[in-house]
C-alpha positions in Angstrom: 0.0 0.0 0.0 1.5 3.2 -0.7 2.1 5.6 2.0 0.0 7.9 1.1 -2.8 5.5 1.3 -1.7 4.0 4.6 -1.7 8.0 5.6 -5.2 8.2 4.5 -6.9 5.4 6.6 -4.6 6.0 9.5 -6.1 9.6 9.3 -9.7 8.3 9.1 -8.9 6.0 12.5 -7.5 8.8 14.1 -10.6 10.9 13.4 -12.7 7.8 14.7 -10.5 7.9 18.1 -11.0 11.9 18.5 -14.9 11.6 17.9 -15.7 8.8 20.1 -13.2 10.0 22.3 -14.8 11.3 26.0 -14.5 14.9 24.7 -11.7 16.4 22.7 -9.7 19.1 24.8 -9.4 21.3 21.8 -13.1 21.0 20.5 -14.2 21.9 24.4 -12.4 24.9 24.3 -14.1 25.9 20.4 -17.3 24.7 21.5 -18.7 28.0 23.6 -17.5 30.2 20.3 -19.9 28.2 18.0 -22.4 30.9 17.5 -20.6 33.7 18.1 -19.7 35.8 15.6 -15.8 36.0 16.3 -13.9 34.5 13.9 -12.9 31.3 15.4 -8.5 30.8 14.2 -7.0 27.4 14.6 -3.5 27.6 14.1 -0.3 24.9 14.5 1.9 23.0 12.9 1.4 21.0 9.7 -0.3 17.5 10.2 -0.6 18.3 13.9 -4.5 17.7 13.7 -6.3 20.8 12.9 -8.3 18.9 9.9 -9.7 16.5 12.4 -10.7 19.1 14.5 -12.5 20.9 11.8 -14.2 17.3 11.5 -15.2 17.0 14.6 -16.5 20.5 15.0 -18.7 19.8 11.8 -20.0 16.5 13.8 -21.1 17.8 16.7 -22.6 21.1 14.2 -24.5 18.4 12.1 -26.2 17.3 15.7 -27.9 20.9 16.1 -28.7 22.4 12.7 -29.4 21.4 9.5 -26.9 20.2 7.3 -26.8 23.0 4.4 -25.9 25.5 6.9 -22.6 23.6 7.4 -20.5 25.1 4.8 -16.8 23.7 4.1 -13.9 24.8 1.9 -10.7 22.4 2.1 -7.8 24.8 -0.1 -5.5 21.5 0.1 -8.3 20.3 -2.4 -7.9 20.5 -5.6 -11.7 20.9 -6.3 -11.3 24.6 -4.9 -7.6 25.6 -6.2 -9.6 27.9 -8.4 -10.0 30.0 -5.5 -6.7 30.1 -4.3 -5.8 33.9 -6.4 -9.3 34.9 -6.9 -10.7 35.8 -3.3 -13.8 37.8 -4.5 -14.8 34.7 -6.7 -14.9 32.5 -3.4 -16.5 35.4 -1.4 -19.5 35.1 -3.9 -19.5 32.0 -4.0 -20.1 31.8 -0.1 -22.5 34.7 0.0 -24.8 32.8 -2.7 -24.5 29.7 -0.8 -25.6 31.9 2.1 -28.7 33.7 0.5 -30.0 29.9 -0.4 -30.5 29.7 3.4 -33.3 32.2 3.7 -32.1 33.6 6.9 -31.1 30.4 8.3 -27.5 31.5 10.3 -24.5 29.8 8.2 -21.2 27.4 9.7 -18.5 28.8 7.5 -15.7 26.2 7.7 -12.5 26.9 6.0 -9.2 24.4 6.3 -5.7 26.0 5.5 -7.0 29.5 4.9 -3.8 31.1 4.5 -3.0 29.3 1.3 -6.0 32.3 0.0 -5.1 35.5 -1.4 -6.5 38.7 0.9 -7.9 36.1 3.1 -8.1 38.2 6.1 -10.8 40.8 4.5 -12.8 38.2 3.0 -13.0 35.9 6.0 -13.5 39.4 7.9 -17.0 40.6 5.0 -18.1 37.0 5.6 -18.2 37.3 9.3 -19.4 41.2 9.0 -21.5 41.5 6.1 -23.0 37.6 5.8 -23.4 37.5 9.5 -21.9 33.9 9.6 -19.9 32.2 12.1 -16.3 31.7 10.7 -13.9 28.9 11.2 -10.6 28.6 10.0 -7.3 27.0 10.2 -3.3 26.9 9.2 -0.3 26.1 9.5 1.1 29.3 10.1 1.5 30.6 14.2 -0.8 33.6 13.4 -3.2 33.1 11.0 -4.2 37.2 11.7 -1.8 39.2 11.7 -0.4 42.7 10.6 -2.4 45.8 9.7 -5.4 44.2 9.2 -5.0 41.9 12.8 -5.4 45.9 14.4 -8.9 46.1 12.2 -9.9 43.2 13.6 -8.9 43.3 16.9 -11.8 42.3 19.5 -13.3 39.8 16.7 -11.7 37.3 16.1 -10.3 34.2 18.9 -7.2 32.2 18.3 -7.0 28.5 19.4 -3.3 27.0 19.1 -2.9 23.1 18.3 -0.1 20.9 18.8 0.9 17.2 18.0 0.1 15.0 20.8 0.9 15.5 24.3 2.2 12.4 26.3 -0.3 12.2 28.2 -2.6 12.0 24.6 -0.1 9.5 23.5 -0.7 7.3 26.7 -4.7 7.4 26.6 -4.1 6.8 22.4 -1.7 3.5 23.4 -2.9 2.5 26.7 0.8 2.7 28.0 2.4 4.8 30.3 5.9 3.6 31.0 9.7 4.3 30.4 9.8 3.1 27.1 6.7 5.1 26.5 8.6 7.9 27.7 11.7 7.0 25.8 9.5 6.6 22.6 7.9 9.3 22.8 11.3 11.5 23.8 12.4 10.1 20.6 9.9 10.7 18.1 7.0 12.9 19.4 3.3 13.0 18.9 2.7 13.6 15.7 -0.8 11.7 14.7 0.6 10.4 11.6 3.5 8.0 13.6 1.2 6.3 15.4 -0.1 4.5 12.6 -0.3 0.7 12.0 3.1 -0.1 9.5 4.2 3.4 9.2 7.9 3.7 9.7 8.4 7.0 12.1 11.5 8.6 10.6 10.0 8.2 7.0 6.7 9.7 8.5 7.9 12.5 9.9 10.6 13.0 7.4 7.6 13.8 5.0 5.9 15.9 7.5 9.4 18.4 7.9 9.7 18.2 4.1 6.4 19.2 3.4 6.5 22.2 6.0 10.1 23.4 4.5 8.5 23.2 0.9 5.3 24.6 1.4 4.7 26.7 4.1 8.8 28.5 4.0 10.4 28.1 0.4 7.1 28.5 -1.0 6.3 31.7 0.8 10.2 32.9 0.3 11.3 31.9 -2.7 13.9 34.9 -2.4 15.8 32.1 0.3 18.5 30.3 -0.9 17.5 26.8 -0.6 20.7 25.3 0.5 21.4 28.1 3.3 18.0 28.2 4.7 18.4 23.7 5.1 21.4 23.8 6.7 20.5 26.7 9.0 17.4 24.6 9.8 19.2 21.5 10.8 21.3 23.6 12.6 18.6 25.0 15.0 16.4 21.8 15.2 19.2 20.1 16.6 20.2 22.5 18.9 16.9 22.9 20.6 16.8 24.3 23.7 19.4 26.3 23.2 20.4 30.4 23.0 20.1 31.8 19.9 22.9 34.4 18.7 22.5 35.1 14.9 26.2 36.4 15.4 27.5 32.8 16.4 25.0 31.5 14.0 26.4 33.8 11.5 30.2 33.0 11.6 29.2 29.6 12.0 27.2 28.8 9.3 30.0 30.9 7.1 32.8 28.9 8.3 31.1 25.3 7.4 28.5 26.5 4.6 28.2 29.3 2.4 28.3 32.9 3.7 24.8 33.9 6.0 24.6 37.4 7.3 22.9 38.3 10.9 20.1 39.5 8.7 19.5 36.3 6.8 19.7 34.7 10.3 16.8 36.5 11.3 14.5 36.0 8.0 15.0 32.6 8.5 14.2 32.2 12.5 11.2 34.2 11.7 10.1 31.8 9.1 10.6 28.9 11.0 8.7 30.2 14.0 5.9 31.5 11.4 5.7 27.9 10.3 5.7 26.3 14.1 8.5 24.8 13.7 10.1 26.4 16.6 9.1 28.6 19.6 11.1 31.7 20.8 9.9 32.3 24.2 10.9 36.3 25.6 13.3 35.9 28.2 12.0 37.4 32.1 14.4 38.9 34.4 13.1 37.7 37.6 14.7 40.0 39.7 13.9 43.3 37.7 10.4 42.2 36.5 11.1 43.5 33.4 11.4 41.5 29.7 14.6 41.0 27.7 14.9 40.9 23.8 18.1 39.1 23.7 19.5 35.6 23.9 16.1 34.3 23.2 16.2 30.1 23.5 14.3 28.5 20.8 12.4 25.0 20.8 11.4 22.5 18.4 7.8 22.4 18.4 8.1 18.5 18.7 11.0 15.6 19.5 11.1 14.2 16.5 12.7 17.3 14.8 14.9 16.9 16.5 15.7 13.1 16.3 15.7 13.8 12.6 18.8 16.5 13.1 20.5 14.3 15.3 20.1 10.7 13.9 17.9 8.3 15.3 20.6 6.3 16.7 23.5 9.0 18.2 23.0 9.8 21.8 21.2 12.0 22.6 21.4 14.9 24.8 18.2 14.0 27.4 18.4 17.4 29.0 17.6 19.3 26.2 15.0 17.0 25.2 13.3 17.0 28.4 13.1 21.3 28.6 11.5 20.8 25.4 9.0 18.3 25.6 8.2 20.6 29.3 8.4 23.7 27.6 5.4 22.6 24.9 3.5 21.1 27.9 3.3 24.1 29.3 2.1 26.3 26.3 -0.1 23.4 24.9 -2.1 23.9 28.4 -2.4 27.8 28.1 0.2 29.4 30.0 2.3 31.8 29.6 6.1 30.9 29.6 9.1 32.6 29.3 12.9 31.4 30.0 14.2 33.2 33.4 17.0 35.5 34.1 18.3 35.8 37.8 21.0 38.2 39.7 23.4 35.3 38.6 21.9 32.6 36.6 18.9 31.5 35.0 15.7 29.6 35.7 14.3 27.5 33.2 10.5 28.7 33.0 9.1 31.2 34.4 5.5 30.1 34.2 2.3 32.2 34.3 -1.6 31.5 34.7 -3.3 34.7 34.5 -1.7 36.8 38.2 -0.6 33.1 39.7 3.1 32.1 38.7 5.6 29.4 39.3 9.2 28.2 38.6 10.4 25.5 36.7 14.0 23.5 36.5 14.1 20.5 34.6 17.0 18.5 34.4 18.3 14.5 32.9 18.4 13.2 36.0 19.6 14.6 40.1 22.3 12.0 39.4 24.7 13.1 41.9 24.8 15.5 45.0 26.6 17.8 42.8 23.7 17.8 40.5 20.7 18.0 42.9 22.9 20.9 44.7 23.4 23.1 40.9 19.8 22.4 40.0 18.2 23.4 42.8 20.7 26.2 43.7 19.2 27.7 40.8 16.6 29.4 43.1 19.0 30.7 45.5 18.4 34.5 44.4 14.9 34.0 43.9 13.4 35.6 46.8 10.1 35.8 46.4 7.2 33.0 47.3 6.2 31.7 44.1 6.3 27.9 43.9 9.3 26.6 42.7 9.8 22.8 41.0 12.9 20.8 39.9 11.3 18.1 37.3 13.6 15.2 36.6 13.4 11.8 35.4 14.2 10.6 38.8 11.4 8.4 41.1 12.7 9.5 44.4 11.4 12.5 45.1 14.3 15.0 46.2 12.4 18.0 47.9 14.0 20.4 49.6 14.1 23.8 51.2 10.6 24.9 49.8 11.2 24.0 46.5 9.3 20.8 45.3 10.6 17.8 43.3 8.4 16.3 40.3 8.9 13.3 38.5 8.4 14.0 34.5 6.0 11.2 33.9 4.0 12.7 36.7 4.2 16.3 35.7 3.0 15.2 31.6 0.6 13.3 32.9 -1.2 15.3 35.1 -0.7 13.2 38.5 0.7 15.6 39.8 -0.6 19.1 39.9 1.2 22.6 39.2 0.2 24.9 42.4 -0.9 27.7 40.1 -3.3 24.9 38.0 -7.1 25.5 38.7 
């Protein structure tokens, strides 16, 4: 079978698991938005599970209205390429399809909008002037953005989607163990993986391929291809890290062909536009203000990374770890930025609404020297917020205040942030 038809049922399973699921975490948060008129934006990265979403929002639509008010556009389908450059011809088209309804309120459903011309003003008329309630998603991180984002400010919501969590991957499997953990360290959540017969590094290969293709060469075809791949590899495999486009610069010039700072910038920004990576603002903790250098940057899943670093080299843990925490904090709504002390740095500097918290995470408290530098960390941070160490270790190493978490415990929810409601 070829693997795009292997892709294709998996996909239709997957959709079968989300639906008769208990409730989708995703669709619970849409749900309240269904009649409203703000323009409901579904963003993340490519094959993450937007679609499905869009599916199951439809589903649960087709259970309380009829089904010609349930109007869907997918622009990865060819039947409506003909729309792709001529905006006002789709706009029509939706406003007759909306006058057939006789007043009846219309479910405007729109997969991969950004791959549209002018979408933003037509997805803006058809909310405005056709009254409908929009729905839309893409692969980029802000599917409204710019000038027009200012227009629209106050009407429109943005919903952010990622590949599976671990603790999605353990209800999906049923298994929630080390070599879960160690699986799933290794190569991610992405739906596709999970499949019966599918080999993971081919899987995901196409996945990265297809993102570099369509949503950044595509969109910059000003980039020199070879540049822009190494510089990707580059980043992906050193996630986690500080970012200096100087270092990055004389680097890449050293061992490719020449990149300036400038370049280096285009291209981070086109990777983050893509979700490929995320740049959290760094937080001095002591000055309470925000910093706009040494940003770290994070892959938006594992298996980036594995595919940077070869399935089989070892593996720096750490790093993976502060990843894999860094998109289970964002994937459940906070607000995270990387901390900046008198004399070090914290991790995460994690906030839910006026509550915050701390976060170190480390390999594993493997030695005294190791439990003392991780949890030393804290020493100039004087104020009362919770503070966590979160390891792979089971013994639980708590210790002047600050609390000790195990990682399966903190993905999985056992155990509970103090600022979580």
């Amino acid at each position: 079978m070829r693997f795009l038809d292997k892709l294709t049922l998996f996909f239709e399973f997957t959709y079968e698991f989300w639906i008769n699921s208990e409730k989708s975490w995703h669709t619970s948060r849409i749900r309240p938005y269904y009649k409203s008129d703000l323009i409901k934006s579904i963003a993340g990265i490519r094959r993450c599970g937007k679609s499905t979403i869009l599916k199951q929002i439809i589903e649960e639509l087709s259970e309380r209205v009829s089904d010609d008010q349930i109007i869907f556009y997918d622009f990865e389908d060819f039947d409506n390429e003909h729309y792709l450059h001529d905006p006002q011809g789709f706009y029509h088209d939706v406003k007759n399809r909306i006058a057939a309804l006789a007043g009846k309120k219309a479910y405007i459903l729109i997969d991969e909008v950004q791959y549209m011309d002018r979408y933003i003003p037509i997805i803006a008329s058809i909310r405005s002037a056709l009254g409908a309630s929009v729905f839309v998603t893409g692969s980029t991180s802000t599917l409204i953005s710019g000038e027009l984002a200012d227009k629209l400010t106050g009407r429109y919501v943005e919903f952010s989607v990622f590949p599976f969590s671990y603790d999605e991957v353990v209800q999906f499997t049923g298994h929630d163990d080390e070599e879960t953990l160690a699986d799933y360290l290794k190569w991610g959540g992405f739906p596709v993986r999970f499949a019966p017969a599918i080999n993971a590094r081919t899987a995901i290969q196409d996945i990265l391929s297809s993102i570099v293709e369509r949503d950044i060469l595509g969109r910059h075809p000003e980039f020199d291809r070879w540049n822009f791949r190494n510089f990707l590899s580059y980043i992906l495999a050193y996630t986690s890290n500080r970012i200096s486009t100087e270092s990055l610069s004389t680097f890449i010039s050293v061992n490719e062909k020449k990149i300036s700072t400038t370049t280096c910038y285009k291209y981070l920004e086109a990777m983050r536009e893509a979700n490929l990576i995320s740049m959290p603002v760094r937080f001095d903790i002591r000055r309470k203000e925000m910093l706009k250098t040494r940003r770290k940057s994070y892959a938006t899943d594992p298996s980036l990374v594995t595919l940077q670093r070869g399935s089989t080299a070892p593996f720096d843990l750490g790093d993976i770890l502060e990843t894999v925490a860094y998109n289970e904090l964002v994937s459940r709504g906070y607000e995270v930025h990387t901390g900046k002390t008198y004399n070090g740095e914290i991790d995460f500097v994690v906030t839910n609404r006026v509550k915050r918290c701390y976060i170190q995470v480390a390999y594993l408290l493997a030695s005294e020297e190791v439990v003392e530098r991780e949890f030393k960390a804290y020493s100039s941070v004087k104020d009362n917020w919770p503070k966590y160490v979160i390891s792979l270790d089971k013994p639980d190493f708590s210790q002047r205040g600050i609390i000790h978490m195990n990682v399966r415990n903190f993905l999985t929810g056992r155990r509970k942030l103090a600022i979580e409601p």
